[in-house]
C-alpha positions as CSV (number, residue, x, y, z in Angstrom):
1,X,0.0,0.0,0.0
2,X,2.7,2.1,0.9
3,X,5.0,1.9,-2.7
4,X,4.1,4.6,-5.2
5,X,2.7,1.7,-7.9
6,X,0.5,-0.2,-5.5
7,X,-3.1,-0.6,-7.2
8,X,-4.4,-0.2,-3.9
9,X,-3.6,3.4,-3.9
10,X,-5.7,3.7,-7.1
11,X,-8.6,2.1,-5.1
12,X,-8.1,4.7,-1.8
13,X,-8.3,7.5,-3.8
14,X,-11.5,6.5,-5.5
15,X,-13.1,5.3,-2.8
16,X,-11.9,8.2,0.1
17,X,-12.5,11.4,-2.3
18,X,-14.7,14.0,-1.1
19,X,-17.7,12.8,-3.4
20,X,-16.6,9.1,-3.7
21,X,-17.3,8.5,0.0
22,X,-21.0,10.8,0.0
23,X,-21.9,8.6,-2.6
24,X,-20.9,5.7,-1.8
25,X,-22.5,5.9,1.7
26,X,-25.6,7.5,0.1
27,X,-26.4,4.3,-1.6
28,X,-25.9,2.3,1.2
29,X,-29.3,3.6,2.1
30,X,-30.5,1.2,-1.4
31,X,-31.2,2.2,-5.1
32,X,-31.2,6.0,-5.5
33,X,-31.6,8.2,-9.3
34,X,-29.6,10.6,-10.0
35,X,-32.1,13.6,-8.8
36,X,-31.6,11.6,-5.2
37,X,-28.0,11.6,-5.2
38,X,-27.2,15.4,-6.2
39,X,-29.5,16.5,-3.3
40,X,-27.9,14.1,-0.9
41,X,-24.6,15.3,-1.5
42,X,-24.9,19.0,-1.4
43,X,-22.6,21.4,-3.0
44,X,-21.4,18.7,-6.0
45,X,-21.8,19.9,-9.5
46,X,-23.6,17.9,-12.3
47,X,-19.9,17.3,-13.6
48,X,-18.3,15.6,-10.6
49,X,-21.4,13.9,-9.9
50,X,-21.6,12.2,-13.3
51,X,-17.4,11.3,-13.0
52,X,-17.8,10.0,-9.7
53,X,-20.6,7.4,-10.3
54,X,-18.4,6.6,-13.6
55,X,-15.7,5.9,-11.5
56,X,-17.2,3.9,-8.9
57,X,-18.9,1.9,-11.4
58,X,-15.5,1.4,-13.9
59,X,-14.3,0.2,-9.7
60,X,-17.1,-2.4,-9.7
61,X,-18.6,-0.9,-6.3
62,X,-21.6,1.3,-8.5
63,X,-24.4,-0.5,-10.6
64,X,-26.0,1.6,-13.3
65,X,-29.3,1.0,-14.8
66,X,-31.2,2.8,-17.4
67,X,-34.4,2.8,-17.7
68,X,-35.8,2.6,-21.2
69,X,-38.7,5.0,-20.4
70,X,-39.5,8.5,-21.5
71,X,-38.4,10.8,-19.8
72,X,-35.0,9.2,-19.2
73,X,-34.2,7.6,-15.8
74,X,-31.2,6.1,-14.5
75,X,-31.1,4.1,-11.1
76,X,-27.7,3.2,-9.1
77,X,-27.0,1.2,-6.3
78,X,-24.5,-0.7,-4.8
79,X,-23.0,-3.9,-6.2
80,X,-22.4,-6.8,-3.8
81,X,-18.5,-5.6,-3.6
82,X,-19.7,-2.1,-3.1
83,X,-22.1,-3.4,-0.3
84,X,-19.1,-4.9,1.2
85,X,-17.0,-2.0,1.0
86,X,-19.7,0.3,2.8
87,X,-20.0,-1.6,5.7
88,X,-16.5,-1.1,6.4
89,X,-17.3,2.9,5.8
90,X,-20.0,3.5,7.8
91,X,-18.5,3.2,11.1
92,X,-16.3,5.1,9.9
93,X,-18.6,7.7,8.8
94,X,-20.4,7.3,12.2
95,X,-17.2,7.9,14.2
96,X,-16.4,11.5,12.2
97,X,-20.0,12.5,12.5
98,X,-20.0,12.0,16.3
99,X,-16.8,13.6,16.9
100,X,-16.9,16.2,13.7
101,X,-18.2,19.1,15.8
102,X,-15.6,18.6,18.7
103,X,-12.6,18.5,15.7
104,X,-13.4,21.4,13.5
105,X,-14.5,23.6,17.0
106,X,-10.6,22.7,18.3
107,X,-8.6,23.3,15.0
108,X,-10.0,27.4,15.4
């Protein structure tokens, strides 16, 4: 993990981004369209949205679905390996939001 060439790095950076991690813990909460997501994770732009789920799915941790209806609509949600990997996030996500508040207040 530590050497510059490890493929786990590859994996870290994808998973541990700023949006990578929102999304990926967003879906843990099941099958969400891409109207869903965007509100859950305030503040990210159409762009990164649309790269992130591209990368998680290219990862094999995002399943995409179209819908062949009119208007358009496009479901994601977690594959079984994705599934796996969040419930290794979410205490991890549970920690930092229990102790977020004591964190940022100490680093002013």
């Amino acid at each position: 993990m530590f050497a510059a060439a490890c493929p786990s790095r590859v994996v870290l950076d994808h998973v541990t981004s700023k949006w990578g991690v929102l999304v990926l813990v967003a879906l843990a909460d099941g099958t969400q369209r891409w109207s869903d997501l965007r509100r859950r994770a305030e503040g990210i732009s159409e762009k990164m949205l649309a790269q992130t789920l591209r990368t998680l799915e290219g990862d094999g941790l995002v399943h995409r679905e179209a819908q062949p209806v009119i208007p358009p609509r496009v479901d994601y949600s977690l594959t079984p390996r994705g599934e796996e990997l969040v419930a290794h996030l979410l205490p991890l996500f549970g920690w930092v939001v229990d102790h977020a508040d004591e964190i940022v207040g100490r680093a002013r």
